[in-house]
C-alpha positions as CSV (number, residue, x, y, z in Angstrom):
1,X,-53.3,-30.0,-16.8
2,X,-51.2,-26.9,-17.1
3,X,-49.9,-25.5,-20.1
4,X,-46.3,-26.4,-20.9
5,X,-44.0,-23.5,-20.2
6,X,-39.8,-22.9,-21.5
7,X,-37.8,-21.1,-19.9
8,X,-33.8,-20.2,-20.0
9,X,-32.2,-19.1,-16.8
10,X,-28.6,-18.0,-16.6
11,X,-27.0,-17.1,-13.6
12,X,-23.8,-16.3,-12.0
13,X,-22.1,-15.6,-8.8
14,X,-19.1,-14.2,-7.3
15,X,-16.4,-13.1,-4.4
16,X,-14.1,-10.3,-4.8
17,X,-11.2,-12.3,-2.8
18,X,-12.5,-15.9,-2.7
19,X,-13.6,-16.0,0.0
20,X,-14.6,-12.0,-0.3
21,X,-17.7,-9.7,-0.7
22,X,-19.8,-11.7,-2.7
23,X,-22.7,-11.4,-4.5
24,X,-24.9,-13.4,-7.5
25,X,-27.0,-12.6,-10.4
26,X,-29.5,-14.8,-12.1
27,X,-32.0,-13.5,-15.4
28,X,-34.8,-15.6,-17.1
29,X,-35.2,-15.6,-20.4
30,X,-38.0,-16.5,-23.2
31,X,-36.2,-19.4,-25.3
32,X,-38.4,-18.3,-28.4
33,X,-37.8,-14.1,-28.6
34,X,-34.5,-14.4,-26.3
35,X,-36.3,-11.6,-24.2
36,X,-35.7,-11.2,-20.1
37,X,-38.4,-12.1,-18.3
38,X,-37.0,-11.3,-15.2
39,X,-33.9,-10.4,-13.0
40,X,-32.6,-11.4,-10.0
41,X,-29.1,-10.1,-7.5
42,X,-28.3,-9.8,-4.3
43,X,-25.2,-9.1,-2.4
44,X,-24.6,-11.7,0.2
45,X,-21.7,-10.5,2.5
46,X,-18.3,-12.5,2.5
47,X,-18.4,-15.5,0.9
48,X,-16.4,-17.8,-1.6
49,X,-17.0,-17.9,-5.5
50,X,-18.9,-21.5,-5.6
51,X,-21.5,-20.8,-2.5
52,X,-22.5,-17.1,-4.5
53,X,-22.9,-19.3,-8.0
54,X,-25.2,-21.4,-5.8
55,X,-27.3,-18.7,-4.3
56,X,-27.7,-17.6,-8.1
57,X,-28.4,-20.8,-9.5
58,X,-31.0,-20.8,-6.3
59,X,-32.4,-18.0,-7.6
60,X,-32.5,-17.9,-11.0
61,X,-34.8,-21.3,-10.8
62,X,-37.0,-19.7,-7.9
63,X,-37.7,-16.3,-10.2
64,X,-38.3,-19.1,-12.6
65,X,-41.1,-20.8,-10.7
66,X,-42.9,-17.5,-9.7
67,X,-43.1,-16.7,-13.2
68,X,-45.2,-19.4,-14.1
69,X,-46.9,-20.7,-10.5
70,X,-49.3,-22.3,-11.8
71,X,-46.9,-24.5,-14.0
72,X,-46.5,-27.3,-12.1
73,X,-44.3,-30.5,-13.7
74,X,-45.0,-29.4,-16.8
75,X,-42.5,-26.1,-16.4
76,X,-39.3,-27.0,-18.5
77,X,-36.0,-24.6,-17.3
78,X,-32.5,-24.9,-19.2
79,X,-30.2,-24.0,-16.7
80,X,-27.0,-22.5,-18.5
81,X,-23.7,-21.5,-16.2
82,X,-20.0,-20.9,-16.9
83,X,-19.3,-22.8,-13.3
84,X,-18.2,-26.3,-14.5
85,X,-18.4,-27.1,-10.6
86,X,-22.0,-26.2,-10.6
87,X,-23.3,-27.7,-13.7
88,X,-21.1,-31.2,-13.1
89,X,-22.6,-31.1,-9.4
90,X,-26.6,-30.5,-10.2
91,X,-26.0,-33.0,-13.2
92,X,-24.8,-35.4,-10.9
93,X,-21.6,-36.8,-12.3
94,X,-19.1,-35.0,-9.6
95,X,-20.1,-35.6,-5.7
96,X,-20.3,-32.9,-3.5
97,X,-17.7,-33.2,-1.0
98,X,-17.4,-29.4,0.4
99,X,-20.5,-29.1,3.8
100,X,-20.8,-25.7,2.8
101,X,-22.1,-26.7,-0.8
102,X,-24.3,-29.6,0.2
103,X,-27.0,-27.5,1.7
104,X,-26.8,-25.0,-1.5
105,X,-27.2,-27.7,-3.9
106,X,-30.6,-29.5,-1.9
107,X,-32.1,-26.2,-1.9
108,X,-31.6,-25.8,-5.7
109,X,-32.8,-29.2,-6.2
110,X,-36.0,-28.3,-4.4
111,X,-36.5,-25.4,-5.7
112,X,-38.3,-27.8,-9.0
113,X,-38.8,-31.3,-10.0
114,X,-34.9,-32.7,-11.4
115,X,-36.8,-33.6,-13.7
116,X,-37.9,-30.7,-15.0
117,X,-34.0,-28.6,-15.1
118,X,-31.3,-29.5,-17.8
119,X,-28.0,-27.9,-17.5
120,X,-25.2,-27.0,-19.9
121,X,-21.7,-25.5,-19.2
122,X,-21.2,-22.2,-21.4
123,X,-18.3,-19.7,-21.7
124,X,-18.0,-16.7,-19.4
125,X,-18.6,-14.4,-22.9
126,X,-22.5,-16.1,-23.3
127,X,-22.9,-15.3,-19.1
128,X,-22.3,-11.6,-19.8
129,X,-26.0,-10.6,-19.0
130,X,-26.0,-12.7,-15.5
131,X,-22.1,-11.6,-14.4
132,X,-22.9,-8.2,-14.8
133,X,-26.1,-9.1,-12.1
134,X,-23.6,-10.0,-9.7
135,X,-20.8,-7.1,-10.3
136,X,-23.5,-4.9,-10.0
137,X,-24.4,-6.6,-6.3
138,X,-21.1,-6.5,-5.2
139,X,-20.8,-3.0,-6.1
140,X,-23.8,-2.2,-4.0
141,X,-22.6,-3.7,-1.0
142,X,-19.4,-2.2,-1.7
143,X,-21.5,0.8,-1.2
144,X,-23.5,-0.4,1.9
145,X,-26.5,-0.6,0.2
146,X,-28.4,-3.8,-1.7
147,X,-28.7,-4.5,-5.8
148,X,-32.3,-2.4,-6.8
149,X,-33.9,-3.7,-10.2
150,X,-34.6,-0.3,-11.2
151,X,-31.1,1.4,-11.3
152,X,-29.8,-2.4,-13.2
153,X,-28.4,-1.2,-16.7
154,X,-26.7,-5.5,-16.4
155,X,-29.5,-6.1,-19.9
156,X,-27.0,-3.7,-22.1
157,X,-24.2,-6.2,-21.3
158,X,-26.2,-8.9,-22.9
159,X,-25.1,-10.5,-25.8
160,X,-27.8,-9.7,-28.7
161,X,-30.1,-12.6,-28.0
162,X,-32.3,-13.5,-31.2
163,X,-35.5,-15.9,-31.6
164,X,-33.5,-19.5,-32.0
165,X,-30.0,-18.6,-30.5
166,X,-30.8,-20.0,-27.8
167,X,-31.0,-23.9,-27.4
168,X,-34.3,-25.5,-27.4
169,X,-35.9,-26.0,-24.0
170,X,-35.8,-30.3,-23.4
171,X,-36.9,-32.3,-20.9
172,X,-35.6,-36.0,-19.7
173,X,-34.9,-38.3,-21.0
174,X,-31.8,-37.2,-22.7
175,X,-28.5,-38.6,-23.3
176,X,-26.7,-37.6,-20.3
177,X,-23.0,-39.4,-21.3
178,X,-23.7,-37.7,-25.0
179,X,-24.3,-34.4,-23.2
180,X,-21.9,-34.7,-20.8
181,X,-18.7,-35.6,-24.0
182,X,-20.3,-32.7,-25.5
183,X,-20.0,-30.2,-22.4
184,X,-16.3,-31.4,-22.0
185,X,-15.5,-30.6,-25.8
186,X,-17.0,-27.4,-25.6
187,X,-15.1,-26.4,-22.6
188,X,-11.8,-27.3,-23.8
189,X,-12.2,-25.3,-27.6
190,X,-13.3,-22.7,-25.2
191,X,-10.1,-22.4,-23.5
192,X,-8.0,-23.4,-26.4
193,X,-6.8,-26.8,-26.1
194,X,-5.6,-28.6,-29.3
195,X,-4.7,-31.7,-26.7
196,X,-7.6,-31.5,-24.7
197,X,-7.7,-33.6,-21.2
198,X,-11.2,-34.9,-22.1
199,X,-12.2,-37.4,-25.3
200,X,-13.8,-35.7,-27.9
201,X,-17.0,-37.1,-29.2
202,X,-17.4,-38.5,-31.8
203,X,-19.6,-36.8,-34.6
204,X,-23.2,-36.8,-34.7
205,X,-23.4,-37.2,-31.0
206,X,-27.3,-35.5,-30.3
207,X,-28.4,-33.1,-27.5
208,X,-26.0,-30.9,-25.9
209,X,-28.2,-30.6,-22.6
210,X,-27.7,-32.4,-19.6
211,X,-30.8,-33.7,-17.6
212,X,-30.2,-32.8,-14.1
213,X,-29.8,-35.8,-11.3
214,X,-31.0,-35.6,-7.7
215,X,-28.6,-34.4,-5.6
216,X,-28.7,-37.6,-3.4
217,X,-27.6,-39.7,-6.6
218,X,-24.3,-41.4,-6.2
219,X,-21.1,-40.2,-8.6
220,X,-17.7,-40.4,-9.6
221,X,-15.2,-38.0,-7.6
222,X,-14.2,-35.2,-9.3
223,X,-11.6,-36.0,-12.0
224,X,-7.8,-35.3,-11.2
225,X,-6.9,-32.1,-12.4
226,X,-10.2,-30.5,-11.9
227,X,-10.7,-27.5,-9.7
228,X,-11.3,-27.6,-6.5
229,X,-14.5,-26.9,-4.8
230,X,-13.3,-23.7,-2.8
231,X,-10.4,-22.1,-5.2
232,X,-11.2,-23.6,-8.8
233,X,-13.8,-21.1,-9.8
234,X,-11.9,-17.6,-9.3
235,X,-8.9,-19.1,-12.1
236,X,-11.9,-20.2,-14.1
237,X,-13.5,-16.8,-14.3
238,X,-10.1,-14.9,-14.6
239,X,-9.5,-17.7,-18.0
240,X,-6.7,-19.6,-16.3
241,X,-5.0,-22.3,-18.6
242,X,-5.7,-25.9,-17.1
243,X,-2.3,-26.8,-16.6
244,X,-1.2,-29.9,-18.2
245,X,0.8,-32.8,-16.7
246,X,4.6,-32.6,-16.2
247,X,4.5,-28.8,-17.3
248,X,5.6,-26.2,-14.2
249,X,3.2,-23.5,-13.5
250,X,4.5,-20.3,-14.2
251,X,2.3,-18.1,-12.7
252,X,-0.2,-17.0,-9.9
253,X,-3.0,-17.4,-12.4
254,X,-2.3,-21.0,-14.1
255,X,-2.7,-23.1,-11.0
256,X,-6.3,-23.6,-10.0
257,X,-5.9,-25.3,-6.5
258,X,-3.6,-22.7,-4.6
259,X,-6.7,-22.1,-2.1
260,X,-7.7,-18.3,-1.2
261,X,-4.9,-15.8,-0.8
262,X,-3.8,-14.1,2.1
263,X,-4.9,-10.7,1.1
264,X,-3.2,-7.5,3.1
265,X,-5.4,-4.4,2.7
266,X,-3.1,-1.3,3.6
267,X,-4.6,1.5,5.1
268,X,-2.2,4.5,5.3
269,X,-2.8,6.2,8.6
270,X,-4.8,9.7,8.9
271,X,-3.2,12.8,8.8
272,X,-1.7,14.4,11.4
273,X,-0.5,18.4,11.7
274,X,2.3,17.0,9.7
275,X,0.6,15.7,7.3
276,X,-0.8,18.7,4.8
277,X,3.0,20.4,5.5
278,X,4.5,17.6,3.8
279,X,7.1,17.5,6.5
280,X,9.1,14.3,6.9
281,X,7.5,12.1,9.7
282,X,9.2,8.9,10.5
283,X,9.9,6.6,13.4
284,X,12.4,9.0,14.6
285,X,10.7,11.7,15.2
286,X,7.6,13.0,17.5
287,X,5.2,10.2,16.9
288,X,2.5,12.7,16.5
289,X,-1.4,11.9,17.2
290,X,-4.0,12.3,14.0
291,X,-5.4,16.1,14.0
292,X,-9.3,16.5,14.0
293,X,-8.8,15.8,10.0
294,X,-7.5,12.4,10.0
295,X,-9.9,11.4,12.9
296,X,-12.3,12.1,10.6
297,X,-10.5,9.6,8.0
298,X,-9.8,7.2,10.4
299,X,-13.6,7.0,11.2
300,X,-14.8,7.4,7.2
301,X,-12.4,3.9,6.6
302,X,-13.6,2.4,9.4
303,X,-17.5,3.0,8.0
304,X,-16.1,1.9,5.4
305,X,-14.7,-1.5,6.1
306,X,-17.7,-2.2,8.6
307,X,-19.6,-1.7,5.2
308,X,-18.0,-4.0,3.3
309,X,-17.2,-7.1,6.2
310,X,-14.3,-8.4,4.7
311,X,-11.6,-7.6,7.2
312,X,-11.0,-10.7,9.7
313,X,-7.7,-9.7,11.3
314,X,-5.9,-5.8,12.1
315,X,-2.2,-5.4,12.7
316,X,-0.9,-2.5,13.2
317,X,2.5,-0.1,13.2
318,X,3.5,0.8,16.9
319,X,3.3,4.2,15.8
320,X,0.8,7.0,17.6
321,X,-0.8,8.0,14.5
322,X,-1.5,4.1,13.3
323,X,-3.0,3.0,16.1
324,X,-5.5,5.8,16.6
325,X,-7.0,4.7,12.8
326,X,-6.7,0.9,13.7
327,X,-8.5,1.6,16.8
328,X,-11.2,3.2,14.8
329,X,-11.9,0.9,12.3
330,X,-11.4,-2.1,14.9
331,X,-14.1,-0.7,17.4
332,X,-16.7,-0.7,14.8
333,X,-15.2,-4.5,13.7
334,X,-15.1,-6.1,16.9
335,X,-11.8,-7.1,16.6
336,X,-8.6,-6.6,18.4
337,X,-5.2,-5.0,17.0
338,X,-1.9,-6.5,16.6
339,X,0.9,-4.1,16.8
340,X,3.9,-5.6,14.6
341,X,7.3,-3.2,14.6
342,X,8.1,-4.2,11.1
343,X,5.1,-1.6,9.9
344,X,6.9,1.4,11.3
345,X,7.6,4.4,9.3
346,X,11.3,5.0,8.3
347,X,13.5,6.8,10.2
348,X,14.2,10.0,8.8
349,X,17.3,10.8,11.1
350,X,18.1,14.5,11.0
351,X,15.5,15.4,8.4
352,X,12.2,14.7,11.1
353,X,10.3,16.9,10.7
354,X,11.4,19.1,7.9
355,X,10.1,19.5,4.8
356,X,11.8,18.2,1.5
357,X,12.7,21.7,0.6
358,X,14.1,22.6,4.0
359,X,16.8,19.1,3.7
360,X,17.6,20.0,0.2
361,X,18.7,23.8,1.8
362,X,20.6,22.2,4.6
363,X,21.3,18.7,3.3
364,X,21.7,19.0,-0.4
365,X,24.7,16.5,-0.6
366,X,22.8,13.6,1.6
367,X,19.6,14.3,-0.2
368,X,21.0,13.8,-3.4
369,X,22.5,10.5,-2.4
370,X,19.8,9.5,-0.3
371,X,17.4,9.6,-3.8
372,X,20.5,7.9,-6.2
373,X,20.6,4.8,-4.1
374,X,18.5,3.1,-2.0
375,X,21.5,1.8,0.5
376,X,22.1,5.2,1.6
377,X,20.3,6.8,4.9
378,X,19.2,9.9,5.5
379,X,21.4,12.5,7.7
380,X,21.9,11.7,10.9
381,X,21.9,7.4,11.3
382,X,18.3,6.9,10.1
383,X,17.1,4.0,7.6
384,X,18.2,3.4,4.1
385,X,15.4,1.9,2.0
386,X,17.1,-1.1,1.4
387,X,17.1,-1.6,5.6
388,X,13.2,-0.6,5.3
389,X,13.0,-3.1,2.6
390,X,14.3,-6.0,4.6
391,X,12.4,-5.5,7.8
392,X,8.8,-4.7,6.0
393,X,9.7,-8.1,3.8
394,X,9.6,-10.1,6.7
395,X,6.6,-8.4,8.6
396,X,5.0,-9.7,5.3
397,X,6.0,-13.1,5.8
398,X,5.3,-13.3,9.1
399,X,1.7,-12.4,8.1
400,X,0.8,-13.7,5.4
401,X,2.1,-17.3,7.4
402,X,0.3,-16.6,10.0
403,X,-3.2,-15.7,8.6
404,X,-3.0,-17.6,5.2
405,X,-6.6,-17.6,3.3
406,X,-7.7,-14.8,5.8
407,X,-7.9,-10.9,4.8
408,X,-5.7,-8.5,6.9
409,X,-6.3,-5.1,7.3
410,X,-2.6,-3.6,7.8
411,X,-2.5,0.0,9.3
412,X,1.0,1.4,8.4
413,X,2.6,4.5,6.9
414,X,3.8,5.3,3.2
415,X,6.8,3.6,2.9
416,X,5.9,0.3,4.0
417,X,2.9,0.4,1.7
418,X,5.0,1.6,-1.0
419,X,7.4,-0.9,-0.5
420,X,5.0,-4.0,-0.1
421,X,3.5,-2.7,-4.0
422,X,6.9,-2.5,-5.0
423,X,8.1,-6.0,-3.9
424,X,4.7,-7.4,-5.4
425,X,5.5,-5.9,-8.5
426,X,9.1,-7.0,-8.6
427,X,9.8,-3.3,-9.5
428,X,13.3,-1.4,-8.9
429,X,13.9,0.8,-5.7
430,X,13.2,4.0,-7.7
431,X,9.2,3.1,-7.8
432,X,9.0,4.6,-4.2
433,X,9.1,7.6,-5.7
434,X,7.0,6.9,-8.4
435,X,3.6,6.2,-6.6
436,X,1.2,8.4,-4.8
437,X,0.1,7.6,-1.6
438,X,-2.8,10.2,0.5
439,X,-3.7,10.0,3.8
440,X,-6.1,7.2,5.1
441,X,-5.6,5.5,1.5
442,X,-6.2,2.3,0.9
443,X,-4.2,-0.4,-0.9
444,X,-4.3,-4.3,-1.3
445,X,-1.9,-6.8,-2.6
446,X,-2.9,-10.7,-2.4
447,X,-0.3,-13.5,-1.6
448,X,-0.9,-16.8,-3.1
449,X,0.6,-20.4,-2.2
450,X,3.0,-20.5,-4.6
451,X,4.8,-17.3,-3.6
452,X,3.1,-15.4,-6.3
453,X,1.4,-11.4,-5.3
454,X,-1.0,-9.7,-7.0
455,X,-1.5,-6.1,-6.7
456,X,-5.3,-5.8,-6.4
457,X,-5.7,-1.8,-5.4
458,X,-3.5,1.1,-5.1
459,X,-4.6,4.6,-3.1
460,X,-8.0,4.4,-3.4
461,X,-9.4,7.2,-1.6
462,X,-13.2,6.9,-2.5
463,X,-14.3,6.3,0.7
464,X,-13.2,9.2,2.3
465,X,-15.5,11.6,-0.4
């Protein structure tokens, strides 16, 4: 008969836009020294939050089992996670409703005997080691490349690990509704809650870990108030409050169940002859094509997002220059462009194609209004910013209704992209001027159910070095 063996594996996993590039870290650990024993990440493409905790959990027990092959039944692994949804599921007290999770959760289950994992919820703080594992894969396929052991610096992250910090390794039987009062207790002190929604247990309750159940064994639903299978984990990571009963959310952050945003990615056009002159370039004007430079853009973005697979849907302005970059980056996609005339540039009027110092020569008086107040227009009947405001406003609601949960690449100009951060961040008319905005740029603001945006990006030009 083998040797008994003890092992700690912590993993995490997760999705930079729910669903999003996604990615999952696991590391096994030595119970006795608190030493790795090995490390495992990977970055899986687009995916939500729960499926890339899965795939970690998947492989944090596999690395387990290779470690010790010869093991057999008498291999004990304590699996700890900051994913409640995880840890409820492979214990066996929440079903598993979601198709997408039922697959991911037989396959960790077969990975060892049930018998032979324990699980225990911890904070996000005591998963630094493993969340670092999956940042580090995400930024690698932000990259367009895959997670290599070798260049991993996640082990500095780690919180100092000495011999008996972490819990002994136990196998069944154990008190599973001790373990399971104890889980919920720790959880709420770890988020604060003097009037927790969960009974506290009562002192001297033994054994915090939680024997795992198969995956075919029946349970409760998941409580009321719980998060959901698909949007619970991202406000879980990013330390949402639960929300308690008959109190109104106040923010985009304190609700757990508002599902995946619609996320708009805003890719400025590439430059055109105008462009490096700094002339004003509107809707008014020529409606000039992208010069050899900002061809070049155009293609580096589209390498870019083909890189990364996130995009699902491209609208686009009407303008020339616009639909030359869309048509770039959605040739390597696959996927067609919508043209929307809400993304159009502003029209300039009499100042097209001038630059700001030749208006302030011949339009001093008109420039000086036309920068005190947003209701005024530039010389000549063009657009006030207030009249951009309103028409970009509801080309925004327009899309985020119509692709709600999806991520839309947006190809537009610098005002509308300036605009749509500025109405996200419920800032005055006078941040126009306040933000910089280059050439093939790219930008991203999220719109949640509620009504609630979050600015996620803002002219990130990294892709273009």
């Amino acid at each position: 008969m083998s040797a008994a063996r003890q092992v700690v594996v912590e993993a995490d996993g997760g999705s930079r836009g729910n669903p999003g590039p996604a990615g999952y870290g696991a590391v096994v650990i030595d119970p006795a020294t608190g030493e790795p024993l090995a490390e495992a990440a990977e970055y899986i493409g687009v995916a939500t939050n729960n499926v890339a905790e899965y795939r970690g959990l998947i492989a944090g027990l596999s690395a387990a089992k290779a470690l010790f092959p010869d093991a057999g039944d008498a291999l004990r692994v304590h699996v700890r996670m900051d994913s409640k949804l995880v840890v409820e599921q492979m214990s066996g007290r929440w079903k598993i409703k979601h198709p997408d999770m039922k697959p991911l959760a037989a396959r960790a289950a077969a990975v060892l005997p049930p018998s032979s994992v324990t699980y225990e919820w911890i904070p996000r703080a005591q998963n630094k080691h493993a969340d670092r594992l999956a940042n580090e894969a995400m930024d690698a396929g932000r990259d367009g490349r895959q997670w290599e052991a070798s260049a991993s610096t996640a082990v500095l992250d780690a919180p100092a690990r000495t011999p008996g910090t972490l819990p002994p390794v136990q196998g069944p039987p154990g008190d599973q509704v001790a373990g399971a009062a104890k889980a919920r207790a720790a959880l709420a002190a770890a988020r604060g809650a003097a009037d927790t929604l969960f009974p506290v247990p009562e002192p001297g309750v033994p054994d915090t870990t939680v024997p795992a159940a198969p995956v075919s064994a029946p349970a409760p639903e998941q409580p009321a108030g719980s998060a959901s299978e698909e949007a619970g984990t991202a406000s879980e990571k990013a330390g949402a409050p639960r929300q308690k009963a008959g109190v109104p959310q106040t923010g985009w952050g304190s609700a757990p169940d508002l599902g995946a945003p619609a996320t708009l990615v805003l890719l400025r056009h590439g430059e055109t002859a105008l462009t490096p002159e700094k002339r004003f370039s509107g809707s008014g004007g020529t409606d000039p094509e992208l010069s050899a430079t900002g061809r070049g853009q155009a293609e580096r973005a589209a390498e870019h997002f083909a890189a990364l697979g996130t995009v699902q849907e491209i609208v686009s302005s009407p303008l020339r220059r616009c639909r030359e970059t869309a048509a770039a980056v959605a040739g390597r996609l696959g996927l067609d462009v919508r043209i929307d005339e809400g993304l159009r540039e502003t029209d300039f009027g009499a100042w097209e194609g001038l630059t700001f110092g030749e208006v302030r020569e011949r339009y001093a008086d008109d420039l000086t209004a036309w920068l005190a107040s947003p209701d005024t227009a530039p010389t000549g009947g063009g657009e006030s910013f207030a009249e951009v405001a309103e028409r970009v406003a509801a080309a925004r609601d327009r899309i985020v209704a119509r692709y709600a949960g999806r991520t839309v690449l947006l190809v537009t100009h610098v005002t509308p992209i300036k605009t749509l951060v500025r109405l996200a961040l419920g800032a005055p008319p006078e941040a126009l001027f306040r933000m910089e905005l280059s050439a093939a740029s790219i930008s991203t603001v999220a719109y949640y159910a509620d009504g609630n945006a979050s600015v996620r990006l803002l002219n990130d030009t990294s892709h273009l070095r």
